[in-house]
N, C-alpha and C positions, 0 to 999 in steps of 0.2 A: 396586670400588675404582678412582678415578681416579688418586692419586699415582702409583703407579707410570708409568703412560704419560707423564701430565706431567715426570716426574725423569726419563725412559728414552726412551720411543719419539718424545715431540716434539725432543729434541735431537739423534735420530739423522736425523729427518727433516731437522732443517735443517744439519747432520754432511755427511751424503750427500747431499742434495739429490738425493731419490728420495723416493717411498710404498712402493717396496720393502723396505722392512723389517721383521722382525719384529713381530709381534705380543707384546706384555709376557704372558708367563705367567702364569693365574690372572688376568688380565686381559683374556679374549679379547674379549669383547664391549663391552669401553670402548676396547681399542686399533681395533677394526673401527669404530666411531662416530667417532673421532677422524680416523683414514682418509679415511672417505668425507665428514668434514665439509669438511677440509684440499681432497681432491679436487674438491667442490663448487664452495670457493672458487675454487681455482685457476682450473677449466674457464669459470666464469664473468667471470672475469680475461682469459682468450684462450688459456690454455694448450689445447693436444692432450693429452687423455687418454691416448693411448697414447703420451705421454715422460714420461710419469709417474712408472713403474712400473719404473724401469732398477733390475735385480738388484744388493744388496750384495753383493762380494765375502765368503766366507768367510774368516778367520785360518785361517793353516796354522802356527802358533804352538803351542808346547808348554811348559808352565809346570809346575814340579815345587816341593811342600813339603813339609815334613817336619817332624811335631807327634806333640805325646802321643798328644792324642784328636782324633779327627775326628766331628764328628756332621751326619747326613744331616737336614736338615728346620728350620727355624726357628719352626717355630710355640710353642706354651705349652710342651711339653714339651720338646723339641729347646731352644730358648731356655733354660730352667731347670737342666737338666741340662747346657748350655755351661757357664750362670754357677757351679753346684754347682762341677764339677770347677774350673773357673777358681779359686774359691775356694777349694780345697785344695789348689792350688798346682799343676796341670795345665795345661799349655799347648792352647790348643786353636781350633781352627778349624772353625765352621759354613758348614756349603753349603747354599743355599737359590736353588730353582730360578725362585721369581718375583722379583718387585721388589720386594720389600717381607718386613719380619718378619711374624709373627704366627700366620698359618693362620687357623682356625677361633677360635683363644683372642680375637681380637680381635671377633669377634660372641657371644662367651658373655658374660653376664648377672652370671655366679656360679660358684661353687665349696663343695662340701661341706667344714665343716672345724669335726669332734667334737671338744672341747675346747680349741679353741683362746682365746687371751687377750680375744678381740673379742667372742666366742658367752658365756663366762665373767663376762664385765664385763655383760654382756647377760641375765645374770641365767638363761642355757642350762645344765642339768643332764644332756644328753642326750654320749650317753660314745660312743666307738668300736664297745664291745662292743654297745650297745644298737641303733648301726647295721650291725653285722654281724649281729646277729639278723635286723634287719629285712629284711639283703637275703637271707641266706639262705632268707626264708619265702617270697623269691618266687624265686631261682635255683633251689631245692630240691637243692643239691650240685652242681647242675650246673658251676659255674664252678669256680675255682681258691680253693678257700679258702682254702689257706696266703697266696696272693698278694693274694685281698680282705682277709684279717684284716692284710696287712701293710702294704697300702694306707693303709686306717684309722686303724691305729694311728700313722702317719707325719702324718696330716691335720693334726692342731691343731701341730704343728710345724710343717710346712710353709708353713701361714697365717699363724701368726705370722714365720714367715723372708719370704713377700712382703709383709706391712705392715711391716717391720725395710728393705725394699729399693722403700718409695714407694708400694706398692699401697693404695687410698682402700677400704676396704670398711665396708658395714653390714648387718649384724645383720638375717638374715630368721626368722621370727615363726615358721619351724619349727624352729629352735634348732640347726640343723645347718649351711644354707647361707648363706655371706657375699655378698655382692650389690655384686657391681666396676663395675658397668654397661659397656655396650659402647665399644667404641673401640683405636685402634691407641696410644695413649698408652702405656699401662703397659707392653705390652711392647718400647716404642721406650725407656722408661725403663729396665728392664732393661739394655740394648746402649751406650746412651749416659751412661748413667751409672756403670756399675759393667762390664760385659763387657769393653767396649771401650777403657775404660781403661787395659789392659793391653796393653802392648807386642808383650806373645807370642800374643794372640789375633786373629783372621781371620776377617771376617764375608764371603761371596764371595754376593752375591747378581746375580741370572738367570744361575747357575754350578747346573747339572744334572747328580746323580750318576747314573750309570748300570748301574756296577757293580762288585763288592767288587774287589782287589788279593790276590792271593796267592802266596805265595814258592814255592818247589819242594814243600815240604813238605805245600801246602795248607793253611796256614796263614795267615789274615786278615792281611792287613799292610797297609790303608788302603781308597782309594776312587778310582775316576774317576773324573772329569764331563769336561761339556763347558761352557765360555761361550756366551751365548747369541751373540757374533761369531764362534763356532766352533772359540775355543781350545780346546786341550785341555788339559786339569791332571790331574796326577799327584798325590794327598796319600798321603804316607807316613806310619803313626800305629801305634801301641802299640794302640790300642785303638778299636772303629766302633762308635760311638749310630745307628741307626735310628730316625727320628722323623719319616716324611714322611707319616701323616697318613688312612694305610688305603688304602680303591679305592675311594670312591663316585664318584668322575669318571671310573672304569674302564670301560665298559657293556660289554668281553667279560668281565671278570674278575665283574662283579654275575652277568652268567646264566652264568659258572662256578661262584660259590660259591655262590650264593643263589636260583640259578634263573629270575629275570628281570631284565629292565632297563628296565620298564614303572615309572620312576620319576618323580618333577621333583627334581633336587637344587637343595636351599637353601643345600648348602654348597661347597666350592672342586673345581671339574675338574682344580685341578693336583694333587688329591688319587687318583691315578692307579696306586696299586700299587707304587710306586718298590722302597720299604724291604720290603715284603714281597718281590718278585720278587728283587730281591738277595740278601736272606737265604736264600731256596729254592737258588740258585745254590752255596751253601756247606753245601749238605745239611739246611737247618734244618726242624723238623716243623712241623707248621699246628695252632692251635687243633682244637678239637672243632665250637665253634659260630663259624661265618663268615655276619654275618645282617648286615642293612641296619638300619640306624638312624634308625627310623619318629619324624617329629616329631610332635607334636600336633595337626597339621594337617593334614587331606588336601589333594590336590594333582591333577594331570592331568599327564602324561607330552609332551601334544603340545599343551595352551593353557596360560600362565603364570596362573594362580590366586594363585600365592605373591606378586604385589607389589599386592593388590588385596584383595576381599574373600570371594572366591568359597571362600576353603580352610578360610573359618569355617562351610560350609554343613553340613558333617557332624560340628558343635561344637554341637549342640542335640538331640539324641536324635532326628531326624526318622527315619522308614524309611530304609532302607537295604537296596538289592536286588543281587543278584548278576548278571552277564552273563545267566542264562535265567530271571532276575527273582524268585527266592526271596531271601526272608529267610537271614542267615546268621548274627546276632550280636545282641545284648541293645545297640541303638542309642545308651543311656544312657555306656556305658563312655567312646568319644569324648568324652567331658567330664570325666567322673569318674573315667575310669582312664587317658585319652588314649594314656600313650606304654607302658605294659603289655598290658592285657588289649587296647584300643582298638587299638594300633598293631596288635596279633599278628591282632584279630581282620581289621584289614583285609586284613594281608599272605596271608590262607588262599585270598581270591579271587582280591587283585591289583588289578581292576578292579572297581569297583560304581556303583550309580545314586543318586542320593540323590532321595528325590519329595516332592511337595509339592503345594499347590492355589493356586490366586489369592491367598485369605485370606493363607496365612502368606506369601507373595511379596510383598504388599500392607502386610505386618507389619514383615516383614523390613526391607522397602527405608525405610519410614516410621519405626520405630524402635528397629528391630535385632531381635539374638536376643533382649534381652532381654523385649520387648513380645510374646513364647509366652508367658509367662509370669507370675504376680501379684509385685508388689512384696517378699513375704514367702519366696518361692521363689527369687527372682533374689539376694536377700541372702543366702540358705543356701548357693547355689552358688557365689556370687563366695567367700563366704568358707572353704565348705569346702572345694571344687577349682578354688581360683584363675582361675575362668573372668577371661579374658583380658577389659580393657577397651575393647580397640577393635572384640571381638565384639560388643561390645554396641551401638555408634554405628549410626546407622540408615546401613545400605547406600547410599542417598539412589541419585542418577542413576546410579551406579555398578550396578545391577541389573543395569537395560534393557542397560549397553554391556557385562557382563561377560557376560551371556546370552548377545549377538546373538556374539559373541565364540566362544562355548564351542560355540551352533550352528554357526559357518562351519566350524568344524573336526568336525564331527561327534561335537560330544562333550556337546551339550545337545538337548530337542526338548520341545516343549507339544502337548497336542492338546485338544479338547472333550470327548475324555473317555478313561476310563481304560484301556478297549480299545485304541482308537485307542493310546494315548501307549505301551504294549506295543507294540505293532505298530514305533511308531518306532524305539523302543529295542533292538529286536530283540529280542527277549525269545523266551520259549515262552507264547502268548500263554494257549495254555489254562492251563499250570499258574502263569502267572502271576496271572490271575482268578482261579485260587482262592484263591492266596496272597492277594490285592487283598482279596478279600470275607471270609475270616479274619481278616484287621488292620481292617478295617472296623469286625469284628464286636469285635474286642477295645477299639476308639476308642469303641463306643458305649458298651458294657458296662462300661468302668472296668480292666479287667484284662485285661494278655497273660497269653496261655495258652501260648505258645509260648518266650520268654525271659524272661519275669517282669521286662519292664522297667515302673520306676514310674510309675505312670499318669499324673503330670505331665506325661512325655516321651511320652504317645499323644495328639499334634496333631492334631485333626481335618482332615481330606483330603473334602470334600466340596463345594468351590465350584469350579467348572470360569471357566476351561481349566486343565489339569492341566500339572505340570510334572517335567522328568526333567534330572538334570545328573549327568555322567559325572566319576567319581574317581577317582586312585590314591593310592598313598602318596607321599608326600615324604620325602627323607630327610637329615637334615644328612650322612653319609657314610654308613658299615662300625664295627659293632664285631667284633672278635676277626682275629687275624691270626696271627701267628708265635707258639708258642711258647715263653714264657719263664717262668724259675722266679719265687721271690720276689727273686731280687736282680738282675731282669730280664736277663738272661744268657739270649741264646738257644740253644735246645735243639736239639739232630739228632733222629732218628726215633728213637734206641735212649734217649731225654730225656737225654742228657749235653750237657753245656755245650759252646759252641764256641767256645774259649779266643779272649778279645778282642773277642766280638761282642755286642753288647746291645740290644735294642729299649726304647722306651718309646711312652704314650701310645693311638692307635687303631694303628697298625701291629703292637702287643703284644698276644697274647690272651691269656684267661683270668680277667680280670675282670669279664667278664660270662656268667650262663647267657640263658635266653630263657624269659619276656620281659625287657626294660628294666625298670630299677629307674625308680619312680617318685619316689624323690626329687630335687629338683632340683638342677642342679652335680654332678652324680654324674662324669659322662665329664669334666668340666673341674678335677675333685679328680683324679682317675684320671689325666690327663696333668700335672697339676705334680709329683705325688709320684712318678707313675712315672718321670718324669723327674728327678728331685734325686735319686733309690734311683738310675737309670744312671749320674748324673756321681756319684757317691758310690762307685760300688761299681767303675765302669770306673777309677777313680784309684786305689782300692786294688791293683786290679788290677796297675796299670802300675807301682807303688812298690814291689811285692811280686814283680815280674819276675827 
C-alpha cells in the first residue's frame, strides 16, 4: 500500500524537515522505499547524509474520550461492526494502528453469503444449513458449531445489509460466494459514507491500541493507545470490539502457537497479536486450534516467490519431497484441494523440494502449467478446482531470473543428474534414490502405488539436468484466537463472558477446526458477520446496562 505514506510520512517529511521519521504502519517497505528514494535525491543535490536523519521529537500529550463502544482494528470486521452499532444508535470510535481502513478485507475477492438476495436472483438454492453440513464434513466437530451454524445463518443477511450500504457484487457459479473484487473502495465507502457521518463517531488512524483500561473492580472500561507522534489516548467506552486481525506478522507468537515461523506472509505485519494479547490481559481463554492460514500457494520464507511466478510450482501435482527427500503427500491435492488437505499436507513438513527435469522447465517457462497437460485435462481442472489463470501463462524469462534468484539464496539447485541434485539439496541421498527410482517406477507404469495420485499428475522426470526448488507455506495470516461464544463475547478460562469485551473476525476463534474449509470467501463471510453479531450485541449490551 502506497496511500498511506503519500497522506502521512511525505508530509511529515516536509513537516520536520528530517528522514527521521516514522515509518507508516503496515506500510513498512513502501515507507523504507520512499526514504531512501527522498535520501538519494537529496545526497545527490549536495546534501550530507548524515543531517538528514535529525530525531522527531515525541508528543508528551495525553488525549482522553469517552464513547459507548470502542473497537480495536479497522479492517472488514472492526469496520462493520463500528457501522452495525453506529446504526443502532451507539456512539463509537475506531482505532486503527496503520494509515489507512481495511486490513486484509481490501485484498479479498469475496465473501460466502447462503441465501442471500444476489445468490437467490442468481437462481442459487444452496441454504446455510447445506453449508454447515459441508463445513462440518471437513471440521468433523472440531470447531464451534453453535458459532459456525450462527455465522451462516447471519450470511444472506449480512450480504444483502453490504449491497443495501454500496458493496458492487456478483454471483459466483458455486452459489455460495459473492465476488466484490479487490480494493480499498468499498470499505473507504463504508466510513465515508455512512460511519462517519455521524457526529459521535471517531475514526483515529496510525493511533495503536495496546492495552485494555480497567476500573478497581477489573472490570473493562475502554482501551489505550498511542499516536504514531507519541500521544497518548485514554478511550473511555461501555463496551471493547477486538478486531485487529490475528498474529501472522507475529513470528514469536506463529512458533508459540503454531510451532514455526518458516513462513512468507502475503498478508499485513501490522497483523501482530494486538487484540489477542489484550484480551489474555483480562483473563480470556484461547481457542483450541491456533494454526496459520495456508493459502493456495506455496512460498519460501527467505526468496519472495509471492510477487512472481515461482509459488505456482507446486500448483501441478509435480513431486514433492521432504528435507531427507521422501515423498510425503498425494502431490495432486495442491491443486485440487489446495487450502485443505494441500495446505495441512504441506504444513507436516514445513519445508519441501519441488523436482522436476529440463522438459517440464522447458514446458513450464514456454507455456505454463498448462502445456503438462492435454487440452481436455486443462479444461477439467480450470473448471473443476478453479486452477488459477495466470498459472497457466507461460513463465516466459521469468524462469531463468526466479531460479538464479531462489539459488543465491540457497533455496533452488540443478545438477546432471539425480544423485548429484540429492547431494545438493541435502537430502539422505541413499534413501532418497530409493524414493527417486519408486516414482520412476510409478511415472513409467501409469500408477502410484504409494498415494494413488492420478496418473495425469505423474510428469515424466527424465531429461537432465535435473532440477530442485525449495518451498514453504504462505500464509494470508492465523485462524482461531480468543475464545468467544455465539454472540462473540469473550470468554475467561471457566468459558464465562467478560462483561463488555467482544472479539470479532481472525482475532475470534472457533469458527474454524483443521483443515480450512475449501469454500471460497469463507474467512471474509466470517469477519463481516462476526463483526455486525459484535456491534449488534456490544449495543445491546451497553442499552441494557
Amino acid at each position: 500500500f502506497y496511500e498511506p505514506v503519500i497522506n502521512y510520512m511525505v508530509p511529515d517529511i516536509i513537516k520536520y524537515q528530517t528522514l527521521g521519521v516514522d515509518a507508516v504502519s503496515g506500510c513498512t517497505l513502501t515507507s523504507k522505499g520512499v526514504i531512501q528514494a527522498v535520501e538519494n535525491a537529496l545526497v545527490q543535490a549536495g546534501a550530507n547524509k548524515a543531517d538528514l536523519y535529525t530525531p522527531v521529537e515525541k508528543s508528551k500529550e495525553t488525549e482522553e474520550y469517552h464513547t459507548d463502544i470502542v473497537v480495536v482494528g479497522a479492517g472488514g470486521s472492526g469496520s462493520v461492526a463500528a457501522l452495525t452499532a453506529s446504526e443502532a444508535g451507539a456512539k463509537v470510535i475506531v482505532v486503527e494502528k496503520t494509515g489507512k481502513t481495511g486490513g486484509m478485507s481490501v485484498l479479498s475477492t469475496g465473501f460466502i453469503a447462503p441465501g442471500s438476495k444476489a445468490q437467490k436472483d442468481n437462481g442459487s438454492t444452496v441454504t446455510a444449513k447445506d453449508l454447515f453440513d459441508e463445513f462440518v464434513n471437513y471440521n468433523y466437530g472440531t470447531a464451534n458449531n453453535l458459532l459456525v451454524k450462527t455465522i451462516l445463518d447471519k450470511a444472506g443477511e449480512t450480504a444483502d445489509w453490504l449491497v443495501e450500504h454500496g458493496y458492487q457484487v456478483k454471483p459466483s457459479p458455486n452459489g455460495v460466494t459473492l465476488d466484490t473484487g479487490k480494493g480499498q473502495d468499498k470499505i473507504d465507502n463504508l466510513y465515508n459514507n455512512y460511519f462517519l457521518k455521524s457526529k459521535d463517531n471517531i475514526l483515529l488512524l496510525r493511533t495503536k491500541a495496546d492495552k485494555l483500561l480497567f476500573d478497581e473492580n477489573k472490570k473493562v472500561i475502554g482501551v489505550h493507545a498511542v499516536k504514531q507522534d507519541g500521544t497518548e489516548v485514554n478511550i473511555y467506552a461501555d463496551a471493547v470490539i477486538l478486531a485487529t486481525g490475528g498474529f501472522g506478522g507475529n513470528k514469536e507468537m506463529l512458533r508459540q502457537y503454531t510451532g514455526s515461523d518458516r513462513y512468507w506472509l502475503s498478508g499485513l505485519e501490522a497483523s501482530s497479536g494486538d487484540g489477542i494479547n489484550m484480551a489474555l490481559s483480562a483473563g480470556a481463554d484461547l481457542s483450541t486450534e491456533l494454526v496459520p492460514h495456508i493459502t493456495e500457494f506455496a512460498a519460501n520464507a527467505d526468496v519472495n516467490y509471492n510477487d512472481y511466478y515461482f509459488k505456482y510450482l507446486n500448483y501441478a501435482g509435480l513431486l514433492q519431497l521432504d528435507t531427507n527427500g521422501h515423498r510425503f503427500m498425494n502431490e495432486e491435492w495442491c491443486l485440487t484441494q489446495p487450502l485443505a488437505k494441500g495446505a495441512s499436507s504441506i504444513r507436516t513438513v514445513g519445508s519441501f523440494w519441488v523436482i522436476f527435469d529440463q522438459n517440464t522447465y522447458d514446458i513450464i517457462k514456454e507455456k505454463g502449467l498448462s502445456g503438462l497437460f492435454t487440452e481436455e485435462q486443462t479444461e477439467y481442472l480450470k473448471k473443476a478446482h478453479n486452477w488459477r489463470a495466470r498459472a497457466l501463462d507461460p513463465f516466459g524469462d521469468s524462469m531463468e531470473y526466479e531460479f538464479n534468484r531462489a539459488k543465491e539464496a540457497g533455496a533452488a539447485c540443478s545438477a546432471d543428474t539425480l544423485e548429484e541434485l540429492g547431494r545438493l539439496a541435502g537430502f539422505n541421498v541413499e534413501e532418497y534414490m530409493e524414493q527417486m527410482n519408486r516414482y520412476l517406477t510409478y511415472i513409467e507404469n501409469g500408477v502410484d502405488e504409494e498415494f494413488n495420485k492420478d496418473p495425469m499428475f505423474l510428469i515424466p522426470i527424465d531429461k537432465a539436468p535435473y532440477y530442485a526448488v525449495r518451498m514453504e507455506p504462505a500464509i494470508f495470516g492465523t485462524l482461531g484466537g480468543i475464545r468467544i461464544d455465539e454472540k462473540m463475547r469473550v470468554l475467561n478460562e471457566d468459558l464465562k463472558p467478560i462483561d463488555g469485551l467482544y472479539a470479532a473476525g481472525q482475532d475470534a476463534g472457533g469458527m474454524y477446526g483443521y483443515p480450512y474449509y475449501e469454500t471460497p470467501g469463507t474467512t471474509q463471510g466470517y469477519a463481516y458477520n462476526s463483526g455486525r453479531i459484535a456491534g449488534e450485541q456490544a449495543t445491546t449490551y451497553i442499552k441494557n446496562k
